[in-house]
PyMOL Python script that loads the backbone (N, CA, C, O; Angstrom):
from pymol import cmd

cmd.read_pdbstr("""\
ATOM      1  N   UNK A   1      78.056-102.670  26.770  1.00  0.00           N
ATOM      2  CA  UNK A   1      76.749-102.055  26.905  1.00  0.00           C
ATOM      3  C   UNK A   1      76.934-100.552  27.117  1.00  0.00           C
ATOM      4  O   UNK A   1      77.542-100.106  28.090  1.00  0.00           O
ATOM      5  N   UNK A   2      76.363 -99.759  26.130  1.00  0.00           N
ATOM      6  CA  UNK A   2      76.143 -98.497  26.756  1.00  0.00           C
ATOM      7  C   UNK A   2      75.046 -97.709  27.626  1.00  0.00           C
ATOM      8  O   UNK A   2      73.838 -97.946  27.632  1.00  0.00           O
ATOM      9  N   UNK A   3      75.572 -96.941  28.194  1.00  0.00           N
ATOM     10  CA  UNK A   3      74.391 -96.274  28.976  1.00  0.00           C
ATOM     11  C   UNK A   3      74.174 -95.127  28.349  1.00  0.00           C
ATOM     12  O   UNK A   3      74.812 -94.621  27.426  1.00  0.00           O
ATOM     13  N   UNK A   4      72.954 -94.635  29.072  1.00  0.00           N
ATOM     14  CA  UNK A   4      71.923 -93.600  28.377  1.00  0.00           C
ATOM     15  C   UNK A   4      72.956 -92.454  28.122  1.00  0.00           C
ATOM     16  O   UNK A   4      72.901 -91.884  27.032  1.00  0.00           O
ATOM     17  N   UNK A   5      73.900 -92.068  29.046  1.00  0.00           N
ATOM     18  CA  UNK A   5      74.017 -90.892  28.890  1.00  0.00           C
ATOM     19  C   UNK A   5      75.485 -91.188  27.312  1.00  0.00           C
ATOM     20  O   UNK A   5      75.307 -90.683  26.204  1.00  0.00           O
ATOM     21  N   UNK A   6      76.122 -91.624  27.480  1.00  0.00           N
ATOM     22  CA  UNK A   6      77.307 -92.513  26.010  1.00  0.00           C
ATOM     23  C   UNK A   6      76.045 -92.061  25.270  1.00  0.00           C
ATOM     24  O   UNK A   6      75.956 -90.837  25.166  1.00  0.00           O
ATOM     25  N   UNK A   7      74.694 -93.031  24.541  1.00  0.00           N
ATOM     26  CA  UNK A   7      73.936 -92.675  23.742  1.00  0.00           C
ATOM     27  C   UNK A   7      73.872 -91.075  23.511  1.00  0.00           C
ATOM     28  O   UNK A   7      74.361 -90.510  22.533  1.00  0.00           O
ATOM     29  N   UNK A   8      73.394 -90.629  24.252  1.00  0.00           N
ATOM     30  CA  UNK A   8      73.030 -88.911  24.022  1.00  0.00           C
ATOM     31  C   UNK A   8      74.261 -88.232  23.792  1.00  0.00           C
ATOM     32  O   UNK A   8      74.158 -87.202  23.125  1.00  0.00           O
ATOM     33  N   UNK A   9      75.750 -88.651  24.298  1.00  0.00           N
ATOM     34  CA  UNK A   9      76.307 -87.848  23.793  1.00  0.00           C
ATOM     35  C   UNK A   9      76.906 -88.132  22.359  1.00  0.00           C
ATOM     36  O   UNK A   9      77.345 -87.249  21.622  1.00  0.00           O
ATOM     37  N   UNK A  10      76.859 -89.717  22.007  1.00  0.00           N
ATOM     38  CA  UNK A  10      77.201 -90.085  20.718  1.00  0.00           C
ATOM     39  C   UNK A  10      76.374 -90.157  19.892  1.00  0.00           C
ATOM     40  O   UNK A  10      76.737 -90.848  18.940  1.00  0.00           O
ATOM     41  N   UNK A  11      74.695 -89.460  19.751  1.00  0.00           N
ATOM     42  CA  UNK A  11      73.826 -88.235  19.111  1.00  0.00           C
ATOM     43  C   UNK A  11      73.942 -86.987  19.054  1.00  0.00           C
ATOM     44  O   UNK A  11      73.523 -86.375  18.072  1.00  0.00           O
ATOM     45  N   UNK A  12      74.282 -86.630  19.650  1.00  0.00           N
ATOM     46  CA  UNK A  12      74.848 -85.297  20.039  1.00  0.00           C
ATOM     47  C   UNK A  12      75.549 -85.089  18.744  1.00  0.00           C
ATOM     48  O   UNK A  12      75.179 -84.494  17.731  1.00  0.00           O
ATOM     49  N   UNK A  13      77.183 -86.028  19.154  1.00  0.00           N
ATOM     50  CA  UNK A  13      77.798 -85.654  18.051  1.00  0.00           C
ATOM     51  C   UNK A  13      77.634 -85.906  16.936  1.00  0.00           C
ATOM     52  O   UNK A  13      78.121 -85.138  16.106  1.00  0.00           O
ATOM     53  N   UNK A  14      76.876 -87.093  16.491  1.00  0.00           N
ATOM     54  CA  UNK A  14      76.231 -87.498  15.186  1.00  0.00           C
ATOM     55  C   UNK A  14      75.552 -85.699  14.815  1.00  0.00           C
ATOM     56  O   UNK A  14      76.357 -85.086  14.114  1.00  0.00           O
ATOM     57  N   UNK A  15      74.555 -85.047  15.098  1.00  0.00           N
ATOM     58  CA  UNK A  15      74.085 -84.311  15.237  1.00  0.00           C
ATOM     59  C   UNK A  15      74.973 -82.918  14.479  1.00  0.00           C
ATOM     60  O   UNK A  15      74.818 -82.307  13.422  1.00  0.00           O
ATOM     61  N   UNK A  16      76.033 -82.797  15.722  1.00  0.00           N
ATOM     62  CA  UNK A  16      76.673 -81.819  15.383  1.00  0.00           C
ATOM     63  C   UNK A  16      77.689 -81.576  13.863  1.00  0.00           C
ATOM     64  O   UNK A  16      78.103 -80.572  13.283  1.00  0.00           O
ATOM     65  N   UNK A  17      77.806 -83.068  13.620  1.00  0.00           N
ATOM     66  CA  UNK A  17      78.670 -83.387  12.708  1.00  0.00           C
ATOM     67  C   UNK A  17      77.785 -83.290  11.433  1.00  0.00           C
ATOM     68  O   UNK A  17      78.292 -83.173  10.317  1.00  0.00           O
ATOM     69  N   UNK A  18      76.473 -83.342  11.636  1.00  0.00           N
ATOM     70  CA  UNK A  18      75.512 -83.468  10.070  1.00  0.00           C
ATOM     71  C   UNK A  18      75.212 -81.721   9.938  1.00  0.00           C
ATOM     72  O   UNK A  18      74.808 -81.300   8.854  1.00  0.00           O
ATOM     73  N   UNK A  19      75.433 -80.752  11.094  1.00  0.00           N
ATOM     74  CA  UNK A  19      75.400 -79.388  10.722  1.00  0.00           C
ATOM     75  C   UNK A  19      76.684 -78.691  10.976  1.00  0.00           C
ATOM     76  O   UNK A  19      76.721 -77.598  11.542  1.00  0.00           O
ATOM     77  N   UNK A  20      77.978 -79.465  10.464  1.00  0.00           N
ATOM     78  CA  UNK A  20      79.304 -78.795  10.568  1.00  0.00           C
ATOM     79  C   UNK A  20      79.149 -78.359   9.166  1.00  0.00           C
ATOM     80  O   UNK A  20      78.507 -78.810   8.218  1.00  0.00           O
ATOM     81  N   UNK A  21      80.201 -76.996   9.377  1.00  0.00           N
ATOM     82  CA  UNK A  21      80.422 -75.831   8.015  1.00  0.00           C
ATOM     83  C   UNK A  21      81.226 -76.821   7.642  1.00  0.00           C
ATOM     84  O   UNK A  21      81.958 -77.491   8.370  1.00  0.00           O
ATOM     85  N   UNK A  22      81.030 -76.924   6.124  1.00  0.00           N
ATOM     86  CA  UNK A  22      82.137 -77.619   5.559  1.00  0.00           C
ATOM     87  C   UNK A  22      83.014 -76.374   4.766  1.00  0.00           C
ATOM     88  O   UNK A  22      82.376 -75.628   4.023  1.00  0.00           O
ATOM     89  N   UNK A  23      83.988 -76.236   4.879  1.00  0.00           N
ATOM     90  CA  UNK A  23      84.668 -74.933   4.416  1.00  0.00           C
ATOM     91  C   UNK A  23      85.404 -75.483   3.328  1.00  0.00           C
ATOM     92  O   UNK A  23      86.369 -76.233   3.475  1.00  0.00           O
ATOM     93  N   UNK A  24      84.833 -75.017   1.973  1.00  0.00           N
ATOM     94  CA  UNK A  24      85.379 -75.630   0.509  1.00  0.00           C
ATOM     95  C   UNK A  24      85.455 -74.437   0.528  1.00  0.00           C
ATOM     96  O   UNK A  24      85.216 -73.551   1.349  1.00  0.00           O
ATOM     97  N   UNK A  25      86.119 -74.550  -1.310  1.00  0.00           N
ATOM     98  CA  UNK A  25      86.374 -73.170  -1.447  1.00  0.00           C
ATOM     99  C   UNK A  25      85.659 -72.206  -1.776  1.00  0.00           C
ATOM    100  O   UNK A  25      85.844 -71.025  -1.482  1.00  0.00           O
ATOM    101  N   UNK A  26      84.707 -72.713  -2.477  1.00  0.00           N
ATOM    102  CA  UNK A  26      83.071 -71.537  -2.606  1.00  0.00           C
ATOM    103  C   UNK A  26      82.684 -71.486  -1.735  1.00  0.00           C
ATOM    104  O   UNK A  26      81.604 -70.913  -1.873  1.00  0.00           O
ATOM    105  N   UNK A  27      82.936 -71.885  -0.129  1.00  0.00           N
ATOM    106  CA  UNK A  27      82.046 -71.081   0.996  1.00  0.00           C
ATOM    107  C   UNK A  27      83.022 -70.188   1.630  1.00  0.00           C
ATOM    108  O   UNK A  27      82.720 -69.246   2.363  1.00  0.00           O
ATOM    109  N   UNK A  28      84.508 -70.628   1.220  1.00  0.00           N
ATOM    110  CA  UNK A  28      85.700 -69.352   1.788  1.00  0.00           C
ATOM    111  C   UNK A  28      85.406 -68.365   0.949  1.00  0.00           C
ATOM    112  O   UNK A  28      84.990 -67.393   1.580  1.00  0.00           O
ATOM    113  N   UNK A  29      85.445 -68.170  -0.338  1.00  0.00           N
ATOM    114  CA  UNK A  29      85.026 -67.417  -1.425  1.00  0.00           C
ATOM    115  C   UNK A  29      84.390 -66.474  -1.292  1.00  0.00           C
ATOM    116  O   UNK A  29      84.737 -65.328  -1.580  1.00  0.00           O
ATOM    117  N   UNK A  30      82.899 -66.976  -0.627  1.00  0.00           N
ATOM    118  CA  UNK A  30      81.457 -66.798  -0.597  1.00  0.00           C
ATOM    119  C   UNK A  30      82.131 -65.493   0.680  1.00  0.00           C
ATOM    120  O   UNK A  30      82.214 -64.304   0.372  1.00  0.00           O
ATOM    121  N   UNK A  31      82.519 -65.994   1.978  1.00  0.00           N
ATOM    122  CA  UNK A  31      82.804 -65.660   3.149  1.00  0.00           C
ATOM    123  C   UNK A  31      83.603 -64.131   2.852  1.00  0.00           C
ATOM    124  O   UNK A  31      83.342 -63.033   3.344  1.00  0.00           O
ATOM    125  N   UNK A  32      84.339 -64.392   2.168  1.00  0.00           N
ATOM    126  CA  UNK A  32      86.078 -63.680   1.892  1.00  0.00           C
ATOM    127  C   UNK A  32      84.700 -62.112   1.172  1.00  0.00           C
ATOM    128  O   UNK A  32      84.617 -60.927   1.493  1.00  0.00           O
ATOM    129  N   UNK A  33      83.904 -62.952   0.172  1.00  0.00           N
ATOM    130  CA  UNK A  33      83.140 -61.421  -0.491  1.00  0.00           C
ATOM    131  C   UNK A  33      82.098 -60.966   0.082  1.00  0.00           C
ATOM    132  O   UNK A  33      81.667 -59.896  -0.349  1.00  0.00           O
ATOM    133  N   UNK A  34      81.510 -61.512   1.015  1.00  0.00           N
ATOM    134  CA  UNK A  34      80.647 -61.218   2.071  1.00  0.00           C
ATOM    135  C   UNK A  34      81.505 -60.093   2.777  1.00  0.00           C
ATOM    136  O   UNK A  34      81.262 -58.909   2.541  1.00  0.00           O
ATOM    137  N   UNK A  35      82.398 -60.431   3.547  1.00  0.00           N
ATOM    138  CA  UNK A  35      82.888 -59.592   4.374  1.00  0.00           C
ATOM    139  C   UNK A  35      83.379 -58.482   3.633  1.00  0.00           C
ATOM    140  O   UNK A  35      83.482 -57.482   4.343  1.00  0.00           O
ATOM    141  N   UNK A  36      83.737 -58.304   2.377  1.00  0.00           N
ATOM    142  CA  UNK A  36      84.061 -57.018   1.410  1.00  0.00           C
ATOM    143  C   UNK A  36      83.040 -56.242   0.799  1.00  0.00           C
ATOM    144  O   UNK A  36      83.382 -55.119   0.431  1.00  0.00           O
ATOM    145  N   UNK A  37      81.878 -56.583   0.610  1.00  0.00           N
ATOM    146  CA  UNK A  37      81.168 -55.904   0.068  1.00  0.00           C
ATOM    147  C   UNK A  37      80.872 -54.840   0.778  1.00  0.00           C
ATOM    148  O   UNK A  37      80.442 -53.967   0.024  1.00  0.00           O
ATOM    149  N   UNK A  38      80.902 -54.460   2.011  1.00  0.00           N
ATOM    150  CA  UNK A  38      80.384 -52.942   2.587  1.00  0.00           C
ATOM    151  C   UNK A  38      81.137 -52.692   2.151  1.00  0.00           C
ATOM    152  O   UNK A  38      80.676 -52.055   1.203  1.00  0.00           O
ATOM    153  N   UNK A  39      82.512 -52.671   2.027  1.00  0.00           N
ATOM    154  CA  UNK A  39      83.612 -51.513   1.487  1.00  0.00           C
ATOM    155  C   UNK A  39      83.514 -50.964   0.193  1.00  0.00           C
ATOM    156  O   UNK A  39      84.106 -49.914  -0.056  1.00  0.00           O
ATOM    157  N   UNK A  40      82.788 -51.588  -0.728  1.00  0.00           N
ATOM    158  CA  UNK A  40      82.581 -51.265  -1.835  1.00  0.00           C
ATOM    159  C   UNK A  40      81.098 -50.294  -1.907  1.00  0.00           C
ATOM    160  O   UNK A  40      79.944 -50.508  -1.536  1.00  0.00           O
ATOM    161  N   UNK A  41      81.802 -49.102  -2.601  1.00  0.00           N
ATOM    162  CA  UNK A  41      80.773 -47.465  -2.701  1.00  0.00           C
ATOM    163  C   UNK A  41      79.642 -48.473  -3.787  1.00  0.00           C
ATOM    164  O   UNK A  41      79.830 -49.310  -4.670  1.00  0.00           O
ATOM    165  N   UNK A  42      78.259 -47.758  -3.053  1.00  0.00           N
ATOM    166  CA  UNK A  42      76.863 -47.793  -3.577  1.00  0.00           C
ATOM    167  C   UNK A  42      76.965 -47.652  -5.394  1.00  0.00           C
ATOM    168  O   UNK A  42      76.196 -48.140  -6.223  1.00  0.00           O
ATOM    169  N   UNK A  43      78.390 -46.679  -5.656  1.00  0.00           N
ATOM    170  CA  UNK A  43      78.297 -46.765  -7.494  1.00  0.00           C
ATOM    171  C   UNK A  43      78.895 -47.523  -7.926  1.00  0.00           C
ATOM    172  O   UNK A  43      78.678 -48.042  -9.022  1.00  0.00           O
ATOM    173  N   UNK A  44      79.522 -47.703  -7.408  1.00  0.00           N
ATOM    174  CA  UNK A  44      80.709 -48.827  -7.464  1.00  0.00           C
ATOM    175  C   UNK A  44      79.684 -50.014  -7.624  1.00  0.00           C
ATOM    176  O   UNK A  44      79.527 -50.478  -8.753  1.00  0.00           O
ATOM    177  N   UNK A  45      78.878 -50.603  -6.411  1.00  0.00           N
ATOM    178  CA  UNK A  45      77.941 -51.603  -6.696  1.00  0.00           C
ATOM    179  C   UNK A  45      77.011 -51.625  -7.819  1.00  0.00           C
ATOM    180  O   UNK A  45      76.788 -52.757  -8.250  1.00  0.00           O
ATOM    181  N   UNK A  46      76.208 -50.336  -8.602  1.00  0.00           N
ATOM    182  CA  UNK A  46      75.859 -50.132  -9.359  1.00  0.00           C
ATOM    183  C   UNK A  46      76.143 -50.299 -10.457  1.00  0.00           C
ATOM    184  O   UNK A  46      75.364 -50.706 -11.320  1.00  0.00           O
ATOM    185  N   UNK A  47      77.442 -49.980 -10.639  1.00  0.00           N
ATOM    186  CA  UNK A  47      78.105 -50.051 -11.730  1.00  0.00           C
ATOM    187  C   UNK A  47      78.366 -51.637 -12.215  1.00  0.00           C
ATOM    188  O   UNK A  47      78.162 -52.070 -13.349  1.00  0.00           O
ATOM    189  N   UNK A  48      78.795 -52.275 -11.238  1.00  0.00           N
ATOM    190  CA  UNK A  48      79.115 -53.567 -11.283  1.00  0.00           C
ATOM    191  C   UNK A  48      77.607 -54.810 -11.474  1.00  0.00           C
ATOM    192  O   UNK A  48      77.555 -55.573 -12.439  1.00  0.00           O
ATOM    193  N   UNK A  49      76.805 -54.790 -10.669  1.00  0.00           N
ATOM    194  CA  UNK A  49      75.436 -55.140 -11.802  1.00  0.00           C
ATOM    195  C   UNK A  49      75.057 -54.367 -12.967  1.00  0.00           C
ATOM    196  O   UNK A  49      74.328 -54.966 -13.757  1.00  0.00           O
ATOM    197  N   UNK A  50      75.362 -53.243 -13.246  1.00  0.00           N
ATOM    198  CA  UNK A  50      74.640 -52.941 -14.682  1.00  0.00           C
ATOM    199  C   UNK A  50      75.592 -53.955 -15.983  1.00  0.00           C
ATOM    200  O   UNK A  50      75.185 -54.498 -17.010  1.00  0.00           O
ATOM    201  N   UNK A  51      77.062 -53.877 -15.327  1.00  0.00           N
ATOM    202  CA  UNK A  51      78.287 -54.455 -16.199  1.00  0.00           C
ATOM    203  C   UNK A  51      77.702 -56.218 -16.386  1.00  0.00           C
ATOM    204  O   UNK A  51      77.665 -56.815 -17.462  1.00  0.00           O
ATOM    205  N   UNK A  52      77.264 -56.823 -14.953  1.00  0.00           N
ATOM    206  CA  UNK A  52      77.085 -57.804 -15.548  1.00  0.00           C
ATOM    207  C   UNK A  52      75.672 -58.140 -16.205  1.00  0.00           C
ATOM    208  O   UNK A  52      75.502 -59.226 -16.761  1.00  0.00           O
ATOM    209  N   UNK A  53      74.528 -57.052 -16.118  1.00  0.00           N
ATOM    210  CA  UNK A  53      73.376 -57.173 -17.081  1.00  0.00           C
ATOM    211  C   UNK A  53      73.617 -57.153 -18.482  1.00  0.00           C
ATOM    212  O   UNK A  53      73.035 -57.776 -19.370  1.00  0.00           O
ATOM    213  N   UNK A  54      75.090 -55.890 -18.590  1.00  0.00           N
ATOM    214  CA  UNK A  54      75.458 -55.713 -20.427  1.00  0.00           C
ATOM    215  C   UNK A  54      75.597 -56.903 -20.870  1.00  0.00           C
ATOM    216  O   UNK A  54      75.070 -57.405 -21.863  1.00  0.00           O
ATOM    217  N   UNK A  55      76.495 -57.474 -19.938  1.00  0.00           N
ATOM    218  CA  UNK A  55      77.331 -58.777 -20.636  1.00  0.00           C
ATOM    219  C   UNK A  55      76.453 -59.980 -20.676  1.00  0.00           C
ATOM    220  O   UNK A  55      76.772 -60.849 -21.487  1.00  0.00           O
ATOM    221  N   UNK A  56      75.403 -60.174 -19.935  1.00  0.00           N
ATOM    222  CA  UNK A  56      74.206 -60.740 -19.956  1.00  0.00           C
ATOM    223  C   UNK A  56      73.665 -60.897 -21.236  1.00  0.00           C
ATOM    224  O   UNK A  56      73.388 -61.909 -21.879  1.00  0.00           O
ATOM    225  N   UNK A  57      73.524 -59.192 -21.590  1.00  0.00           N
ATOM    226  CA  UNK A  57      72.415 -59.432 -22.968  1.00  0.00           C
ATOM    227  C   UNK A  57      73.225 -59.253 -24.236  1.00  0.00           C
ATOM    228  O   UNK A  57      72.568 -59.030 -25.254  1.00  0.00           O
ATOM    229  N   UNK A  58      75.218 -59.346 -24.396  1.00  0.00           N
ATOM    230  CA  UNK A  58      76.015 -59.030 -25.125  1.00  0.00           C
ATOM    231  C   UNK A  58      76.297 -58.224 -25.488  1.00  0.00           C
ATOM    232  O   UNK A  58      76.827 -58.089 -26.591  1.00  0.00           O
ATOM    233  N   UNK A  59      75.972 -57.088 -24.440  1.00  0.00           N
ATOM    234  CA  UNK A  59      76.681 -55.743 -24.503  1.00  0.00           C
ATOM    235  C   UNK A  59      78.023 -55.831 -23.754  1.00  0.00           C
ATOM    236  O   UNK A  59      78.399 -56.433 -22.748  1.00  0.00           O
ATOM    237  N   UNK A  60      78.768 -54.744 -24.899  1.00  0.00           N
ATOM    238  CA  UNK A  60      79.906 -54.512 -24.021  1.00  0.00           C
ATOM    239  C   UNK A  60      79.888 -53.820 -22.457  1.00  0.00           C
ATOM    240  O   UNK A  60      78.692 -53.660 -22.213  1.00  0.00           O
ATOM    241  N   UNK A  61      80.625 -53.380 -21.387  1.00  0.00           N
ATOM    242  CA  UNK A  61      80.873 -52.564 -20.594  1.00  0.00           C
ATOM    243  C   UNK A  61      80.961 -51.366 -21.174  1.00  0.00           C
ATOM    244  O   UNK A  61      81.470 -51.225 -22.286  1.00  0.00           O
ATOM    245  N   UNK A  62      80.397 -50.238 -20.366  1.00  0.00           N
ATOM    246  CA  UNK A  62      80.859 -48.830 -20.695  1.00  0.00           C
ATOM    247  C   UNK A  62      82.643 -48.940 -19.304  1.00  0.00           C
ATOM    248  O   UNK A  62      83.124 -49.704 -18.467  1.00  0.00           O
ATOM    249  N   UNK A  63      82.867 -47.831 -19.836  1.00  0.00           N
ATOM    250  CA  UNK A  63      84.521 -47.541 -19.216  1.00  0.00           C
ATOM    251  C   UNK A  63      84.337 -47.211 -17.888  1.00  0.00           C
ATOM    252  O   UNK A  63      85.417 -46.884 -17.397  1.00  0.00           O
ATOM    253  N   UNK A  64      83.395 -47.157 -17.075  1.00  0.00           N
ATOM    254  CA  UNK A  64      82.791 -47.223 -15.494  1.00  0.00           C
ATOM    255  C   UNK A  64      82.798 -48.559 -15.272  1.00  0.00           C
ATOM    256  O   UNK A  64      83.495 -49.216 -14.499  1.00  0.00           O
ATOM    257  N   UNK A  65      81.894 -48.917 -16.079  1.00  0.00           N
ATOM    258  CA  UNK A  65      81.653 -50.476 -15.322  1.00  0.00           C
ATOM    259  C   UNK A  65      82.984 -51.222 -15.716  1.00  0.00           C
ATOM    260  O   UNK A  65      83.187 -52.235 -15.046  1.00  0.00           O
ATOM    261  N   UNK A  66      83.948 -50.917 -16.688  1.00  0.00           N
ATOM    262  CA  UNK A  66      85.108 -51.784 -16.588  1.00  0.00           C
ATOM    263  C   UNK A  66      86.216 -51.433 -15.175  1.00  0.00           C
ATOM    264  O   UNK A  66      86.877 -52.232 -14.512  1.00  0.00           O
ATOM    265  N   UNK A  67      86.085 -49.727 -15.032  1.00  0.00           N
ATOM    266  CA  UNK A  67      87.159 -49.237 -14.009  1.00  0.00           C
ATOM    267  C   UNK A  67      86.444 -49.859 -12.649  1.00  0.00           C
ATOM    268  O   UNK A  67      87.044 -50.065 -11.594  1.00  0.00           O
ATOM    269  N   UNK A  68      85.309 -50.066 -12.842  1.00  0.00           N
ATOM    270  CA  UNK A  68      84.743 -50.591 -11.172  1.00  0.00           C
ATOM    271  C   UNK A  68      85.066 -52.395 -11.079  1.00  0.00           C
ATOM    272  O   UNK A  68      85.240 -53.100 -10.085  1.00  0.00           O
ATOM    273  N   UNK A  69      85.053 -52.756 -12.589  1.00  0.00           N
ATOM    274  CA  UNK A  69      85.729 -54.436 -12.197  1.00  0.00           C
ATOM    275  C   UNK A  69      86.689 -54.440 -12.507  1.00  0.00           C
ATOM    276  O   UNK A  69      86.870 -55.515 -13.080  1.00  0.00           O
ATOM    277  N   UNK A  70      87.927 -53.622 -12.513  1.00  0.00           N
ATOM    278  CA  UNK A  70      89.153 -53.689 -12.221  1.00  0.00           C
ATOM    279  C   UNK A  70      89.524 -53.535 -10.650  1.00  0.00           C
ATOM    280  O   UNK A  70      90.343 -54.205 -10.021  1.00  0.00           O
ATOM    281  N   UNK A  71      88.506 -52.213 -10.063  1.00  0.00           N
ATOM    282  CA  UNK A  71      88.571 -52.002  -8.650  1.00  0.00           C
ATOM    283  C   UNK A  71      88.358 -53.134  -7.501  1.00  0.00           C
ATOM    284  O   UNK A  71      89.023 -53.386  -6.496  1.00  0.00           O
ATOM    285  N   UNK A  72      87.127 -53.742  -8.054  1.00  0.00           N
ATOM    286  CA  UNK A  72      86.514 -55.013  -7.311  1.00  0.00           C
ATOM    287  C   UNK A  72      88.048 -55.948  -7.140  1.00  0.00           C
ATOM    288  O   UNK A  72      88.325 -56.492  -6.071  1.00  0.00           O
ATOM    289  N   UNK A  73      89.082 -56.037  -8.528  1.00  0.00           N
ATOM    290  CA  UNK A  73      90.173 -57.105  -8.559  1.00  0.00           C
ATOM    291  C   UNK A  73      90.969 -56.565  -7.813  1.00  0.00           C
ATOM    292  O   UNK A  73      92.056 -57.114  -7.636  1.00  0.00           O
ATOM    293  N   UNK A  74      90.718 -55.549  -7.273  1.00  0.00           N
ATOM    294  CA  UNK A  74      92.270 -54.941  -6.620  1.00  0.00           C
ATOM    295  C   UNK A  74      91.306 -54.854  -5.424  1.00  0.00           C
ATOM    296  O   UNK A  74      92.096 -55.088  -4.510  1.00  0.00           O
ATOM    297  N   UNK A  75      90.330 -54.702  -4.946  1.00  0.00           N
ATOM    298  CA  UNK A  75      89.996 -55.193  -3.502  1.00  0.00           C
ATOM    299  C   UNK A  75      89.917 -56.758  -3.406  1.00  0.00           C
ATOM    300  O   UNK A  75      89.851 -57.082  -2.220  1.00  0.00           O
ATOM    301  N   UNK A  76      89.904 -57.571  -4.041  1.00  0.00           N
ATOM    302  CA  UNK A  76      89.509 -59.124  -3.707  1.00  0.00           C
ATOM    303  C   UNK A  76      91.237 -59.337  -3.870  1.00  0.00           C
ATOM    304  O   UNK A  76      91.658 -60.483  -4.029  1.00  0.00           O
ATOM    305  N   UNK A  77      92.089 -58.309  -3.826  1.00  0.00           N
ATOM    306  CA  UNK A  77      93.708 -58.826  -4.031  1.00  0.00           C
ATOM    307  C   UNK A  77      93.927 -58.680  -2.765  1.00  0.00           C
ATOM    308  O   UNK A  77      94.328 -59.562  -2.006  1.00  0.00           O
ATOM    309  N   UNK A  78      93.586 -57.180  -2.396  1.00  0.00           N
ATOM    310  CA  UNK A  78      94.304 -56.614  -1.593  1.00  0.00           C
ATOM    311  C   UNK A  78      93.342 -56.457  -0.030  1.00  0.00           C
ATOM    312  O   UNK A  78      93.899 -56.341   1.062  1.00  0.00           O
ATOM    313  N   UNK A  79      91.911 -56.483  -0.204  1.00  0.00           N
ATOM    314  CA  UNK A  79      91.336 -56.479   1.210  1.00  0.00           C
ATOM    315  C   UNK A  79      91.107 -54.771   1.380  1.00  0.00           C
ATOM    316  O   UNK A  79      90.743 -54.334   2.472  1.00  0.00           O
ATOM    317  N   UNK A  80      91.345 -53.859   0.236  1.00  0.00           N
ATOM    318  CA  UNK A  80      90.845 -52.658   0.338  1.00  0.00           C
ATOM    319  C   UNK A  80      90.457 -51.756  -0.873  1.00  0.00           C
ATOM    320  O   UNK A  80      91.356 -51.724  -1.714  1.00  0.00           O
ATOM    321  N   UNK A  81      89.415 -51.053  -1.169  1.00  0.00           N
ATOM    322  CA  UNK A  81      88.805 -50.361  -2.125  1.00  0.00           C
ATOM    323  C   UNK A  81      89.695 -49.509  -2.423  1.00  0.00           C
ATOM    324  O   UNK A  81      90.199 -48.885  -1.489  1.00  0.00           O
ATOM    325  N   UNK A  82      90.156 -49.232  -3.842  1.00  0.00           N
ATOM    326  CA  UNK A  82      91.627 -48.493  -4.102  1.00  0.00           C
ATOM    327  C   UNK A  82      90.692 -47.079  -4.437  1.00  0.00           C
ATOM    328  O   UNK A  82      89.755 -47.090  -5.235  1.00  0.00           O
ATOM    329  N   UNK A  83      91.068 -46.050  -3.784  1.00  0.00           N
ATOM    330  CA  UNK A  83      91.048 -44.533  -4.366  1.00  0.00           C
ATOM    331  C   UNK A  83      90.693 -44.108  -5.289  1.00  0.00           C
ATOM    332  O   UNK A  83      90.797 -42.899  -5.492  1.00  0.00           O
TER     333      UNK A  83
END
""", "prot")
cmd.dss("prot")
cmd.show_as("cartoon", "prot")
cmd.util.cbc("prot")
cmd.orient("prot")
């Protein structure tokens, strides 16, 4: 037989367990570019949505928006915005 208080805490953890982070790899991912994006300059961000609107509508990149998603690969390598 359990008592009240066993119940509440084995809700509890039912509870806690239905709002645990499940950490796959699109929420490390998600996490990892969250925390990088301030480091990345306002043109830099610019540059990098206009690149993926081109490619959107089958335009190529201009040579900005390619040097800024080369930059993005060398911060998501390295954890810092290269010079």
């Amino acid at each position: 037989m359990t008592t009240p208080l066993a119940r509440r805490i084995a809700r509890m953890e039912r509870d806690a367990a239905a709002h645990a982070v499940h950490d796959g790899e699109d929420a490390r991912l998600r996490r990892r570019f969250e925390g990088l994006v301030p480091l990345i300059p306002i043109d830099s961000l610019r540059q990098l949505r206009d690149s993926l609107c081109a490619r959107g509508r089958g335009e190529p990149p201009t040579a900005a928006q390619v040097a800024a998603e080369e930059k993005l690969a060398i911060l998501l390598e390295t954890g810092a915005w290269p010079a």
